[in-house]
C-alpha positions as a printed NumPy array, in Angstrom:
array([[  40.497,   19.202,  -73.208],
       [  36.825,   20.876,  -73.739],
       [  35.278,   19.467,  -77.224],
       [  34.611,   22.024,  -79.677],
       [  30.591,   22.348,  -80.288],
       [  29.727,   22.275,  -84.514],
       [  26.807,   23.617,  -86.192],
       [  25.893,   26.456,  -83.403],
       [  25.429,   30.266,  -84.775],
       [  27.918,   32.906,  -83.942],
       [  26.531,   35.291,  -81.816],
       [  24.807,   38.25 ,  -83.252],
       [  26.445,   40.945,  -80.989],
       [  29.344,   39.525,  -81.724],
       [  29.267,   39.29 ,  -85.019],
       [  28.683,   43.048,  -85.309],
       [  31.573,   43.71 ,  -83.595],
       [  34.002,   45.814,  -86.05 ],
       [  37.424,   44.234,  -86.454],
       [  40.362,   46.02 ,  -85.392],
       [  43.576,   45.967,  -86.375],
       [  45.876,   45.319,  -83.408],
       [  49.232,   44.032,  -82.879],
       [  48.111,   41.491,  -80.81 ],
       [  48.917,   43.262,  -77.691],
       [  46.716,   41.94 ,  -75.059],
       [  44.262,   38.63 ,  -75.459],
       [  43.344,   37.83 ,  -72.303],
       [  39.61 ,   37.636,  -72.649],
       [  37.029,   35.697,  -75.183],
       [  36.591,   39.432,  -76.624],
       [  39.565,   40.555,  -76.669],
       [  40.166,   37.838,  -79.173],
       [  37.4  ,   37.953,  -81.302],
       [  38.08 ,   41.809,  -81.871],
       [  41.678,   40.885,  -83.369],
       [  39.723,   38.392,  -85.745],
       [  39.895,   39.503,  -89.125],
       [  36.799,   39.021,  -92.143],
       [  39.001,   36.249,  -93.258],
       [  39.626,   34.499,  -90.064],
       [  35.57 ,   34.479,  -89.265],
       [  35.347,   32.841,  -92.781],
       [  37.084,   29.919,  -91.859],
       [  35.605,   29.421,  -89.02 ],
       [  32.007,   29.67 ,  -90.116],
       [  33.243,   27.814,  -92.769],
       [  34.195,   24.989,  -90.246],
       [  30.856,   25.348,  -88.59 ],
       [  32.618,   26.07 ,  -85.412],
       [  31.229,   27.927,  -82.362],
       [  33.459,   30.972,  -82.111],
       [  32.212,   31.845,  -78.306],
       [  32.847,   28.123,  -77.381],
       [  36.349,   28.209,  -79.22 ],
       [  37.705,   31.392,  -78.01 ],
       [  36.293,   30.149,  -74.282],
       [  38.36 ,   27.279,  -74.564],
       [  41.529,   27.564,  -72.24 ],
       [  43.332,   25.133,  -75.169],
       [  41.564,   23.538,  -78.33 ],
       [  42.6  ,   20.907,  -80.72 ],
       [  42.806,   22.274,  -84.677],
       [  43.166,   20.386,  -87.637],
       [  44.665,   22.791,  -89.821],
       [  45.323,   22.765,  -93.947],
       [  47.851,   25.107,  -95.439],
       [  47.534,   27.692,  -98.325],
       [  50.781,   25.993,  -99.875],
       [  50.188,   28.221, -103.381],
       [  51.699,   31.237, -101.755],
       [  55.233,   29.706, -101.606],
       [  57.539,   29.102, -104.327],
       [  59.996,   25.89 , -104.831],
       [  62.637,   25.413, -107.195],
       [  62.321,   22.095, -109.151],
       [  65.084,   21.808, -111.044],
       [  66.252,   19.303, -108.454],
       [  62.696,   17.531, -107.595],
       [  59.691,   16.796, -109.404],
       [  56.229,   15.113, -108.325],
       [  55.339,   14.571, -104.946],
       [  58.983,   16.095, -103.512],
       [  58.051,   19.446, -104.745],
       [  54.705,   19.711, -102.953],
       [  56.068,   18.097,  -99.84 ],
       [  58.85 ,   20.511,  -99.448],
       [  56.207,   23.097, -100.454],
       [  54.206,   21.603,  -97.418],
       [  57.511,   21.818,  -95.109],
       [  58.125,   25.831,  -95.873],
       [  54.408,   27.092,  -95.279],
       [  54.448,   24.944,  -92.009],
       [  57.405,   26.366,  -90.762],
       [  56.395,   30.107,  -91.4  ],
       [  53.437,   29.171,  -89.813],
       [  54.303,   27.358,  -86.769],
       [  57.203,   30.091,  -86.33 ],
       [  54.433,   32.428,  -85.248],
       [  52.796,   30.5  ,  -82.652],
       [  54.818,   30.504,  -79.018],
       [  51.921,   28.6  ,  -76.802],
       [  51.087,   25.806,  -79.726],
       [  52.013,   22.159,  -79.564],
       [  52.251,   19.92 ,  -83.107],
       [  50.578,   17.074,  -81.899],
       [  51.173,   15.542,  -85.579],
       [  52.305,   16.501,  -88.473],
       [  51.221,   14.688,  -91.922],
       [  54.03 ,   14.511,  -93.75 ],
       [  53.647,   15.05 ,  -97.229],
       [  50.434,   16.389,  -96.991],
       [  48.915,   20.125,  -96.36 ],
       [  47.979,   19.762,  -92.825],
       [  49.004,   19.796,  -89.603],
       [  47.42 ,   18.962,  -86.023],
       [  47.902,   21.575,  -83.183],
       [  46.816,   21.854,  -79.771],
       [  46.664,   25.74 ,  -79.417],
       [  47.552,   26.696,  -75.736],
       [  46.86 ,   30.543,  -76.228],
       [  44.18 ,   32.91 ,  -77.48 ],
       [  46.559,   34.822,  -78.673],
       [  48.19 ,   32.331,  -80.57 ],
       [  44.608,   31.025,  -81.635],
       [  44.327,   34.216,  -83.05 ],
       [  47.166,   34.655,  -84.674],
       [  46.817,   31.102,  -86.313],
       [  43.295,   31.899,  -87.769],
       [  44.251,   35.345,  -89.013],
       [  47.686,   33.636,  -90.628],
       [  46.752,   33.565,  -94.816],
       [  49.072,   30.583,  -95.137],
       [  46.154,   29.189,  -93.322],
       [  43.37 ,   28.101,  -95.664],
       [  41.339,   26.292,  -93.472],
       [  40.706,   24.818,  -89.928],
       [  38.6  ,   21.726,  -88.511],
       [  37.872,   20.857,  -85.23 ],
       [  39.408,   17.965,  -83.943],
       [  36.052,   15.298,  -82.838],
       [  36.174,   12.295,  -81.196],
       [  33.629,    9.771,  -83.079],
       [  32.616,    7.367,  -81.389],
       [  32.662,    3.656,  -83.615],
       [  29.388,    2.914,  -84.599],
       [  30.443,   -0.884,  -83.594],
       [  30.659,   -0.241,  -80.131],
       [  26.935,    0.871,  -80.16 ],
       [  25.632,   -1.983,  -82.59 ],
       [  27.322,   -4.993,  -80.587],
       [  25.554,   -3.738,  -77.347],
       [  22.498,   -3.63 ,  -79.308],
       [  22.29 ,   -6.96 ,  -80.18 ],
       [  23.695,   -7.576,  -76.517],
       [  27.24 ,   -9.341,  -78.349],
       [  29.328,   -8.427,  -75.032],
       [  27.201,  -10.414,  -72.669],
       [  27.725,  -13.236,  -75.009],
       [  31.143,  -13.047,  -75.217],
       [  31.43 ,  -13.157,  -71.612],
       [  29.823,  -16.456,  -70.786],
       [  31.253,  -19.047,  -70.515],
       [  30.916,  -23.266,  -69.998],
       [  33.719,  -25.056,  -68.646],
       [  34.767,  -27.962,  -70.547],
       [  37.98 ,  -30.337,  -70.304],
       [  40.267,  -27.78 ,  -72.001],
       [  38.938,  -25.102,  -69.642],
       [  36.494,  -22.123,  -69.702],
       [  34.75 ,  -21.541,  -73.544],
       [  33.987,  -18.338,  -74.206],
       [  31.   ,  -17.63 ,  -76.746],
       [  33.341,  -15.872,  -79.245],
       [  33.321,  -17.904,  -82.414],
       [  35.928,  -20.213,  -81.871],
       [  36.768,  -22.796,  -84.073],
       [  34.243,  -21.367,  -86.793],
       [  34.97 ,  -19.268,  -90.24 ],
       [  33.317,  -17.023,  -91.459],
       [  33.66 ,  -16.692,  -95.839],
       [  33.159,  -13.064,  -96.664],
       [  32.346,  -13.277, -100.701],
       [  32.901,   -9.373, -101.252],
       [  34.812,   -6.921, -102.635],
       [  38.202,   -8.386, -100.798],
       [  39.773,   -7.663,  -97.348],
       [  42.502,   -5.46 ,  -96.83 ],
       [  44.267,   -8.16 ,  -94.073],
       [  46.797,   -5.528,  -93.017],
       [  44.219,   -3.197,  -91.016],
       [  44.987,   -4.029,  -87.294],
       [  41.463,   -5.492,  -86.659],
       [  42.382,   -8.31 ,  -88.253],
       [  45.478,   -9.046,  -86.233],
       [  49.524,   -9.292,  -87.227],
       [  48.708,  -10.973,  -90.548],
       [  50.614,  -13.196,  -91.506],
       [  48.157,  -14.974,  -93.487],
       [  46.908,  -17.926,  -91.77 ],
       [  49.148,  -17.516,  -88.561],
       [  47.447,  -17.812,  -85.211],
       [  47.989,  -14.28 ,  -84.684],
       [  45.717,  -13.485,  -88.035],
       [  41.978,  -13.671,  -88.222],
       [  42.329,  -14.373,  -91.839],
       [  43.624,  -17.579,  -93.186],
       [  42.871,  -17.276,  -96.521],
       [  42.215,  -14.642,  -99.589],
       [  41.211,  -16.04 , -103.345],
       [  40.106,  -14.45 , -106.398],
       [  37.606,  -15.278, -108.568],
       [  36.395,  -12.318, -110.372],
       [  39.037,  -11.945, -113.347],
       [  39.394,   -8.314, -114.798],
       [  39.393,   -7.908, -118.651],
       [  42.743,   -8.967, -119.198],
       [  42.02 ,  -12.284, -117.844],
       [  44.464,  -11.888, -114.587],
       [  43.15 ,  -10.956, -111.475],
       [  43.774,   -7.307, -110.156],
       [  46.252,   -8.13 , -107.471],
       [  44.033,   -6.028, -104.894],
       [  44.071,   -6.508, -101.544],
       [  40.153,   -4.478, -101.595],
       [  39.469,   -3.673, -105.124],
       [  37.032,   -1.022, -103.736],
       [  38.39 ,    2.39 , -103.569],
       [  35.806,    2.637, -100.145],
       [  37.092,   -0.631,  -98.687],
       [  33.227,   -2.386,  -98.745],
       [  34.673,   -6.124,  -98.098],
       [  37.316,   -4.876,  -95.795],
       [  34.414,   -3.218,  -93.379],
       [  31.632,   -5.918,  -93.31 ],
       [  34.654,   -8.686,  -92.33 ],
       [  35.327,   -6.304,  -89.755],
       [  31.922,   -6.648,  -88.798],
       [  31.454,  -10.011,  -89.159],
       [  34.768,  -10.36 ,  -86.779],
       [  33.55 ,   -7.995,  -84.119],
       [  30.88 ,  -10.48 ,  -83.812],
       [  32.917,  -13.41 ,  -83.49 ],
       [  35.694,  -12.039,  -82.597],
       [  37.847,  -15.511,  -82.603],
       [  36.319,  -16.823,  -85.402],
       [  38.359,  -16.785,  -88.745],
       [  37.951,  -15.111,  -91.955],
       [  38.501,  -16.167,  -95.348],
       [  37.872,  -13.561,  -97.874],
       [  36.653,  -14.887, -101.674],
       [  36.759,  -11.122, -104.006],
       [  34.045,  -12.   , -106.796],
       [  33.767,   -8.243, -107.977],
       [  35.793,   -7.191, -110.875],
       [  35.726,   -3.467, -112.768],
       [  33.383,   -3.694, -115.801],
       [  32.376,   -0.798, -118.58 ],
       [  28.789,    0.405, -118.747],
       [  26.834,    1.101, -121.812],
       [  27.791,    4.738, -121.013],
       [  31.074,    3.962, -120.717],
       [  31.113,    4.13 , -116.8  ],
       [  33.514,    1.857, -114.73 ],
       [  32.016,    0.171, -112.052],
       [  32.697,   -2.849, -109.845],
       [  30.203,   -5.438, -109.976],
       [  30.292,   -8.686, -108.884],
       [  29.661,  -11.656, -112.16 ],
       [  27.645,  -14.683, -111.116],
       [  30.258,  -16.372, -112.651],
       [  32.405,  -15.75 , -109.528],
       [  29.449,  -15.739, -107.253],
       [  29.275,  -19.607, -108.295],
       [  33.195,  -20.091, -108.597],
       [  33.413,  -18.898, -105.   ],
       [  30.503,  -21.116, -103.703],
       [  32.215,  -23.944, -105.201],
       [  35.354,  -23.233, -103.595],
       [  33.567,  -23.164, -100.228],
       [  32.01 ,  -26.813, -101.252],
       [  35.302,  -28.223, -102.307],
       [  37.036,  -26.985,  -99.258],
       [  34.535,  -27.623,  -96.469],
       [  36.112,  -29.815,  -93.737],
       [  33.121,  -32.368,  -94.053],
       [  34.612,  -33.115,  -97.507],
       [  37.935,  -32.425,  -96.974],
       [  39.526,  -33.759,  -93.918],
       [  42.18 ,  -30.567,  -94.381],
       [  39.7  ,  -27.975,  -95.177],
       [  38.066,  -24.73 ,  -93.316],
       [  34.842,  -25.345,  -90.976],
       [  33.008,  -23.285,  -92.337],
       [  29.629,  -22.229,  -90.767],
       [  28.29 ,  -19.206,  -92.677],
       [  29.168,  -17.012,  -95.629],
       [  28.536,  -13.334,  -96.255],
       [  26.958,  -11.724,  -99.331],
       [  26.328,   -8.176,  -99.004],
       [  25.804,   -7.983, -102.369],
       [  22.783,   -8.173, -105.056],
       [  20.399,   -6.464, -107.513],
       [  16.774,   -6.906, -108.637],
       [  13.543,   -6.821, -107.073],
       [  12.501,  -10.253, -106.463],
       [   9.001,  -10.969, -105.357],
       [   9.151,  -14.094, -105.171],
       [  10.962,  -17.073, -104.178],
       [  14.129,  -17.726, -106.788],
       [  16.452,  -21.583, -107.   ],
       [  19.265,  -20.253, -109.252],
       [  21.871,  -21.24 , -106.559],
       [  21.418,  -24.754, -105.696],
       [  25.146,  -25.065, -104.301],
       [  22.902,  -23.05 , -101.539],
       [  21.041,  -26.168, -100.798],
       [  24.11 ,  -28.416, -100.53 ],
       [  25.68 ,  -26.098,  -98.274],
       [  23.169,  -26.027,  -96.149],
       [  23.187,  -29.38 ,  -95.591],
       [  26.98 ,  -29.529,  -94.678],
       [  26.541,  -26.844,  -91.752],
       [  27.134,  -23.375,  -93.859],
       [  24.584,  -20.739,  -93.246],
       [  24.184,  -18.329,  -96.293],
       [  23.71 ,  -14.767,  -94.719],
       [  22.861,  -12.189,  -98.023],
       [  21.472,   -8.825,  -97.579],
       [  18.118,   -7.614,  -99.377],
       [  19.717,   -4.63 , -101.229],
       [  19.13 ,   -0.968, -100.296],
       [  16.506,   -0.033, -103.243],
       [  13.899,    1.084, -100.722],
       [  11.405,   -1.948, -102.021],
       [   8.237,   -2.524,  -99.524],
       [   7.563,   -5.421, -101.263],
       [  10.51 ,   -7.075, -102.718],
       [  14.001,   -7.83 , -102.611],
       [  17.372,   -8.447, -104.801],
       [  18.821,  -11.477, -105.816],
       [  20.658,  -13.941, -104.28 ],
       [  18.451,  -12.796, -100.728],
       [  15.906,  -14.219, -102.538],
       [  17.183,  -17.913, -102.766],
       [  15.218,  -20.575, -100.847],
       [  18.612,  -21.644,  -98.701],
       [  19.223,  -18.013,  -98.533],
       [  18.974,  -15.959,  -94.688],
       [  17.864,  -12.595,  -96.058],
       [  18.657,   -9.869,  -94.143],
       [  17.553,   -6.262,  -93.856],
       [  18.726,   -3.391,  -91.731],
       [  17.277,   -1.374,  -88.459],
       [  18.782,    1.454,  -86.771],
       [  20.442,    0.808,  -83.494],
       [  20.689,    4.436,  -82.232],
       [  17.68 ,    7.477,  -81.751],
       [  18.114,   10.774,  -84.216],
       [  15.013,   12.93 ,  -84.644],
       [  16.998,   15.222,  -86.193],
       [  19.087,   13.637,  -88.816],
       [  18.73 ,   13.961,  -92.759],
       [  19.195,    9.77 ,  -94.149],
       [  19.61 ,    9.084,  -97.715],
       [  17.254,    6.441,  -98.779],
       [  18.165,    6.209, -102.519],
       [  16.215,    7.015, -105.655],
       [  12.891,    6.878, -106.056],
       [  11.192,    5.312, -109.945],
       [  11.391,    8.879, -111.145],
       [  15.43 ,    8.757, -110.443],
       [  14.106,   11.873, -107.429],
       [  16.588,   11.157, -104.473],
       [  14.586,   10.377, -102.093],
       [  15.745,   11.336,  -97.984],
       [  14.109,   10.208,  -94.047],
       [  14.396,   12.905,  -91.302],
       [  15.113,   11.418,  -88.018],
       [  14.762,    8.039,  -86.576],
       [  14.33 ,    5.726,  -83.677],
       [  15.911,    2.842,  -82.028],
       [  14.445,   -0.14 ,  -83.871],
       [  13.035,    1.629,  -86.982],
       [  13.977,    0.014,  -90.15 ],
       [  16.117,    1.641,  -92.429],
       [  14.308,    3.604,  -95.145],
       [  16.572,    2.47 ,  -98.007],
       [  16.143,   -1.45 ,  -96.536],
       [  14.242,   -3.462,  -99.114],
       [  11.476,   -5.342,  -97.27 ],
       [   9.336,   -8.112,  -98.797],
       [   7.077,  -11.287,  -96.71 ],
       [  10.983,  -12.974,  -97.958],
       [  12.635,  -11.13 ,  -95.121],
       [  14.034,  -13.359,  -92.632],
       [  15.541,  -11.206,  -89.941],
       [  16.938,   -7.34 ,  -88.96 ],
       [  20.391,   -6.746,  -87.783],
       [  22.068,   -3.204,  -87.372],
       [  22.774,   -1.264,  -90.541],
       [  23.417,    2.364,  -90.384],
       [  26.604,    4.199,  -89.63 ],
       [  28.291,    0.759,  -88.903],
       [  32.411,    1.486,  -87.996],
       [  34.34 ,   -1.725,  -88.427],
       [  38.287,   -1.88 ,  -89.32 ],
       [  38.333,    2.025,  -89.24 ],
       [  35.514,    2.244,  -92.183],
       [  32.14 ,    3.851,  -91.564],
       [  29.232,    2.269,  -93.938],
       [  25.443,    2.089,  -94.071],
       [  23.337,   -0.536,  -95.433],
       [  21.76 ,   -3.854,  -95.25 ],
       [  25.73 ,   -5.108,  -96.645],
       [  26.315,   -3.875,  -93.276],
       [  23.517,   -6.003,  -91.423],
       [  24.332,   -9.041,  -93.163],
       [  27.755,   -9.759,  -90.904],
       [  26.4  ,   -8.901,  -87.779],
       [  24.085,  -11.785,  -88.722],
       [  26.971,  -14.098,  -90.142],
       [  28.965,  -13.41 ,  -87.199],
       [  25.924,  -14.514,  -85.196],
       [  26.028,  -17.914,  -87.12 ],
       [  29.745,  -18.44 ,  -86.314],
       [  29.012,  -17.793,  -82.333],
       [  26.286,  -20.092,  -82.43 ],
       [  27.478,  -22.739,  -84.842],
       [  30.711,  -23.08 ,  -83.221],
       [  32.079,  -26.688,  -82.269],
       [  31.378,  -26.442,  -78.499],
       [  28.122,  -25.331,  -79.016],
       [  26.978,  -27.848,  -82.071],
       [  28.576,  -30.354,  -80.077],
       [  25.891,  -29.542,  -77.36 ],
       [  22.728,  -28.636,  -79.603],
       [  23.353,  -31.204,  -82.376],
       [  21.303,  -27.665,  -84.144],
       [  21.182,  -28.071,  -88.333],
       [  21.435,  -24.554,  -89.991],
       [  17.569,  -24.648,  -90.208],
       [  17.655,  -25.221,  -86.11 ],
       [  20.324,  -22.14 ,  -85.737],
       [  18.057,  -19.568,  -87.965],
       [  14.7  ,  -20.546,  -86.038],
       [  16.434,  -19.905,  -82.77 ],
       [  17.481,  -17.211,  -83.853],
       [  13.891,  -15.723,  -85.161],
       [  12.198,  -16.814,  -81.633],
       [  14.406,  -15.144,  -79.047],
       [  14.803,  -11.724,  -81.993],
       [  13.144,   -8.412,  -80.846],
       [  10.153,   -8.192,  -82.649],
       [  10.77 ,   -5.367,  -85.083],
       [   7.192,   -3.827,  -87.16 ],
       [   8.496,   -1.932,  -90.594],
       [   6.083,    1.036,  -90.265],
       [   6.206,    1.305,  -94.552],
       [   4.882,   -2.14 ,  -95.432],
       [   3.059,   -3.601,  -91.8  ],
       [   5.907,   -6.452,  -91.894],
       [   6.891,   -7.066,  -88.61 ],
       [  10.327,   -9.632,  -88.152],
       [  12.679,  -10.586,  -85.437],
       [  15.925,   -8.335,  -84.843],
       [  19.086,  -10.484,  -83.401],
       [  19.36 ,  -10.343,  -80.033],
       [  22.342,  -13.029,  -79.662],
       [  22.443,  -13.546,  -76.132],
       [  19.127,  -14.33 ,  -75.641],
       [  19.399,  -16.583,  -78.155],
       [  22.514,  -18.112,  -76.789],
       [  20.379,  -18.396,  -73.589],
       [  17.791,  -20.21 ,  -75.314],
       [  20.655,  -23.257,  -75.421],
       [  20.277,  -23.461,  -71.312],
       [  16.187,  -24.172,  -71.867],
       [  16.503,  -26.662,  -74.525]])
């Protein structure tokens, strides 16, 4: 199957081609086609950003199509809601599909608009994009997951592949026996990257989820992610691809609050922030012979611009000293010379984001600006760091950031560097390894920082280490 190109011009001869109105009789060439193609049909696709000359060159293509459901009538005396529109769905399918002799439905979505087809034909292809119970087309693209280019980049799979053999057999640098807490937004367990959950099963990454953010009636929300985007669910994907037989447990600390302009949003209380930490303390197996070994915790979360050192979180400290890196990201304001709250702790591992893929040509949000002007990069290189990454001399380290796909979620941000970096701490705090190196959190982070790529932030002159994990897992052999 040939991909469809996007964002290429039609053709200006053919363009001026006049349409005619045929029965379809013969569409055996690219031109024959287009000259069946009515004003409409050349609408949707330019509306698509599709290639006509690439499309209608195409022995067979792949279409994501939406329906014009509007043009049919259903009686509801019988239905209401959602059983109206789906039988509405079922008709204008049918009518359309009835056309089309040389078109497979690869899938239908049921209850929704849309349809996928492979269309085997031009003439069909024609037909379908002339069709007015067709409002729409897309071309069907296969995106690569960001994930698979961002683990390579910080050289993950060569980790996971060695090995030391010890009594129980070959250890593979994956994570094992470590957990990673992920104090977010929650984690939506029943996403297949996390396994068959059954909450703390062996066949689940996650064996635990807690709430500590309570929502204004004083319960919690009963949300498996309370964000509508899925934030925690992605960066414990992250974190997992990592360490990818480490465990999870997932602490939620955001709860939906009211602005002063009356504006919902989902922020995260330090009330909860500090309830979660606690629970982390309480539950640690060094104090509880039962509890989770825990070796780093995630907070892609924050606000401020901190220019200097803060100590608000001194159960920071204390974790520390029982094994448990804190990973937090700087916050995506842009700041050359500052960062948000809690990077800014003392015990905190502050970390900013870098771009693990080349673009000259792409258009990258980087935020607002002091005069609320949005503010946008154009293009960047492998290495460069991200323009909306706060930076400060408090920066610790770099990790991947943008365009990060983890549990079928695509985000950008330092929220999404921070796991890469607490997944990091799980490979190389695991037992079999701390058994080895003896290494105190302190130990893990400077190992970390000497075998990094040296990374120079072109706004600011800061230069800092990016994670390179196997070289830092090699550094173990030369100690």
């Amino acid at each position: 199957m040939k991909t469809i190109s996007r964002a290429t011009p039609l053709l200006i001869a053919l363009l001026s081609s006049s349409f005619v109105s045929m029965a379809y009789a013969e569409v055996n060439t690219p031109l024959e086609a287009f000259e069946q193609l009515s004003p409409s049909a050349l609408e949707k696709l330019r509306n698509a950003n599709i290639d006509v000359n690439q499309l209608l060159a195409n022995d067979a293509n792949d279409l994501i199509v939406t329906f014009n459901k509007d043009r049919y009538a259903v009686d509801n005396s019988q239905n209401t809601g959602k059983n109206v529109a789906t039988r509405k769905y079922k008709l204008v399918k049918q009518q359309v599909s009835s056309q089309l002799k040389d078109t497979q439905i690869l899938r239908d979505y049921y209850g929704s608009p849309m349809s996928f087809y492979r269309v085997n034909s031009k003439k069909d292809l024609v037909k379908l994009l002339n069709d007015a119970d067709v409002e729409s087309i897309q071309p069907n693209i296969n995106v690569e997951p960001t994930l698979q280019q961002s683990l390579p980049f910080i050289r993950q799979p060569q980790t996971a592949n060695t090995y030391v053999q010890t009594g129980q057999g070959r250890y593979f640098f994956k994570g094992k026996g470590s957990v990673v807490a992920i104090l977010d937004t929650g984690l939506d367990a029943t996403r297949s990257a996390f396994g068959s959950c059954n909450i703390g099963s062996a066949s689940c990454s996650v064996v635990g989820t807690y709430e500590f953010a309570q929502e204004a009636n004083g319960q919690g929300d009963g949300q498996l992610d309370d964000d509508p985007s899925k934030h925690g669910t992605n960066v414990s994907g992250i974190a997992l691809g990592v360490a990818p037989e480490a465990k999870l447990v997932s602490l939620d600390v955001f709860n939906w609050q009211v602005d002063n302009r009356g504006q919902r949003q989902l922020l995260a209380p330090s009330y909860a922030i500090q309830g979660a930490l606690n629970w982390i303390y309480n539950n640690h197996i060094t104090r509880n012979g039962n509890g989770l070994n825990v070796v780093s915790l995630n907070m892609s979360l924050g606000g401020g611009a901190n220019k200097t050192a803060t100590n608000d979180l001194a159960l920071l400290g204390d974790l520390k000293n029982m094994g448990v890196a804190s990973v937090v990201a700087t916050g995506n304001e842009y700041y050359t010379d500052a960062i948000a709250w809690p990077a800014s702790e003392i015990n905190a591992i502050a970390v900013g984001a870098v771009h693990d893929t080349t673009n000259q040509s792409a258009r990258v949000y980087c935020g607002r600006d002091y005069n609320n002007q949005d503010k946008f990069n154009y293009g960047y290189r492998v290495d460069d760091v991200t323009c909306f990454s706060n930076s400060s001399n408090l920066l610790d380290i770099l990790a991947p950031g943008y365009d990060i796909t983890a549990a079928g979620i695509t985000m950008s941000g330092t929220s999404q560097a921070t796991p890469h970096m607490a997944g990091a701490y799980a490979v190389m705090r695991a037992p079999t390894v701390i058994d080895r190196t003896q290494d105190s959190v302190d130990d893990t982070t400077r190992r970390f920082k000497q075998n990094g790529v040296s990374v120079r932030d072109s706004r600011n002159g800061i230069v800092r280490p990016r994670l390179d994990l196997y070289a830092t897992l090699m550094s173990i052999a030369q100690s």
